[in-house]
Phi, psi and omega in degrees: 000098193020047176094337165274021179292331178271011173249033180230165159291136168326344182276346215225013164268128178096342186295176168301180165296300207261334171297327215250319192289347157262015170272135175284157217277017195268337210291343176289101166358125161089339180268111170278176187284327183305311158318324168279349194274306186286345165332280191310296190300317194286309188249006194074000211294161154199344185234171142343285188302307166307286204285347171285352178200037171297133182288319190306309188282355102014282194289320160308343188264270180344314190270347153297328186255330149309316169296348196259000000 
């Protein structure tokens, strides 16, 4: 899937598109649970597609790419 497979988990490789954007965000290379836990408390985060579109890092994204 276009090259991301090495930013998933293994468990999480070969799946869809729409399978990973409803996978909890632990399905990212590197977010442990403990990482999904300050995710959930701090922002509501709870699948992929929620953290893909969180308005902060959303806005935090925007304002890096002007800057850059």
């Amino acid at each position: 899937m276009l090259g991301l497979e090495k930013k998933l988990s293994k468990a999480w490789e070969g799946k869809s598109a729409q399978e990973i954007a409803d996978a909890p965000v632990t399905a990212i290379e590197g977010v442990s649970a403990a990482d999904a836990e300050h995710l959930l408390k701090a922002f509501g985060i709870k699948t992929v597609r929620d953290f893909g579109t969180n308005k902060y890092f959303r806005w935090a994204q925007s304002i890096a790419t002007l800057a850059d």
